[in-house]
C-alpha positions as CSV (number, residue, x, y, z in Angstrom):
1,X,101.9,93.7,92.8
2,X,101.8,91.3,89.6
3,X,102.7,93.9,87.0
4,X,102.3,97.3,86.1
5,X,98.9,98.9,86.3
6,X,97.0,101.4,84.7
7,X,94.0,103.6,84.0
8,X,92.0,100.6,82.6
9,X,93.6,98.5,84.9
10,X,94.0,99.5,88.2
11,X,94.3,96.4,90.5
12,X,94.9,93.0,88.5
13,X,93.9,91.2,91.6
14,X,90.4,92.1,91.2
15,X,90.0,91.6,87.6
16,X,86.7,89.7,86.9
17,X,85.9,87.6,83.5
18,X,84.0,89.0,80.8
19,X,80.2,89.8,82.4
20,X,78.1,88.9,79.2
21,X,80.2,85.3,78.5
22,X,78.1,83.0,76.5
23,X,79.3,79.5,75.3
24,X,77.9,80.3,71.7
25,X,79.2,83.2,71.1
26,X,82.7,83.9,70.0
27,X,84.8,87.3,70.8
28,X,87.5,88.5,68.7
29,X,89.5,91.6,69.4
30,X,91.6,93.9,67.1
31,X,94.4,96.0,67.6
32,X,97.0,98.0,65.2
33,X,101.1,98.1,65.8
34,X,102.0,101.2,64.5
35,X,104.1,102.7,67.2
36,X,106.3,101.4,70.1
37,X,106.0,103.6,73.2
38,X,108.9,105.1,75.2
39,X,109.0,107.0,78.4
40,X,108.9,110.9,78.6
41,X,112.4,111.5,80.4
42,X,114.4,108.8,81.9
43,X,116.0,105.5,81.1
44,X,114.5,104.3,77.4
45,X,113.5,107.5,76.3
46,X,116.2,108.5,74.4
47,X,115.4,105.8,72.0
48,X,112.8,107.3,70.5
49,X,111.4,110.6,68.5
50,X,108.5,112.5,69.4
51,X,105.7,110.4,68.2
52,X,107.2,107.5,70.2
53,X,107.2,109.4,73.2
54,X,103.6,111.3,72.6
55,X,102.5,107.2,72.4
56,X,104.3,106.3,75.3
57,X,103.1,108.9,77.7
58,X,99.0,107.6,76.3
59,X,99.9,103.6,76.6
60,X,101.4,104.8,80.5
61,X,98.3,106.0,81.6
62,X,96.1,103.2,80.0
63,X,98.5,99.9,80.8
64,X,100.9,101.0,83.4
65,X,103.8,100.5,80.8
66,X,104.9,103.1,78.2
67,X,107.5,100.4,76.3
68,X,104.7,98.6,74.4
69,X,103.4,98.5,71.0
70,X,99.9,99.9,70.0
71,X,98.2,102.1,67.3
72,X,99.1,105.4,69.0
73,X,96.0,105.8,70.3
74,X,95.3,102.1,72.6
75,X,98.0,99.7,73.8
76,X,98.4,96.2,72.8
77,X,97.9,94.8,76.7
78,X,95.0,97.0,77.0
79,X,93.6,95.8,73.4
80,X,92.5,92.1,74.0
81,X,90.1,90.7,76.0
82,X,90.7,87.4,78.2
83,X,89.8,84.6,76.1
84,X,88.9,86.5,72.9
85,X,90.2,85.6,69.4
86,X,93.3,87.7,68.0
C-alpha cells in the first residue's frame, strides 16, 4: 500500500481524475489550519489536549492519518483536489 487510507479514500490505486475536467475552467480548493490532529491512545497522543485528539480521531477516519493539520472538521490531504489551485 502507498500510504495510509481512509474514509474518503479507501484504495489510492484506483483513484480516478476529476470526472467533470474541462480545459477552460479552473478549480481552486480551500481549506483552514486550525488544529493538528493526534491519536486517541498510543504513541503521539500525549502531545496533545482534547480538541487535538477530538480532531485527530475525525481526520483518522477521513485520511487514514490522525497527525495532520485541518479545520477540525476536514483534513488538509482530504481538502484539495488533484490539480486544483490552493
Amino acid at each position: 500500500m502507498a500510504g495510509p487510507t481512509g474514509l474518503l479514500n479507501p484504495n489510492p490505486a484506483s483513484a480516478h481524475a476529476l470526472p467533470h475536467t474541462h480545459t477552460q475552467l479552473a478549480y481552486v480548493t480551500i481549506c483552514g489550519k486550525f488544529v493538528r490532529g493526534v491519536p486517541l491512545s498510543g504513541p503521539g497522543s500525549e502531545a496533545g489536549g482534547l480538541l487535538a485528539k477530538f480532531a485527530g480521531a475525525g481526520y483518522q477516519q477521513v485520511c487514514g492519518s490522525a497527525q495532520v493539520w485541518g479545520d477540525f472538521i476536514v483534513p488538509q490531504p482530504a481538502a484539495h483536489l488533484e490539480g486544483a489551485l490552493q
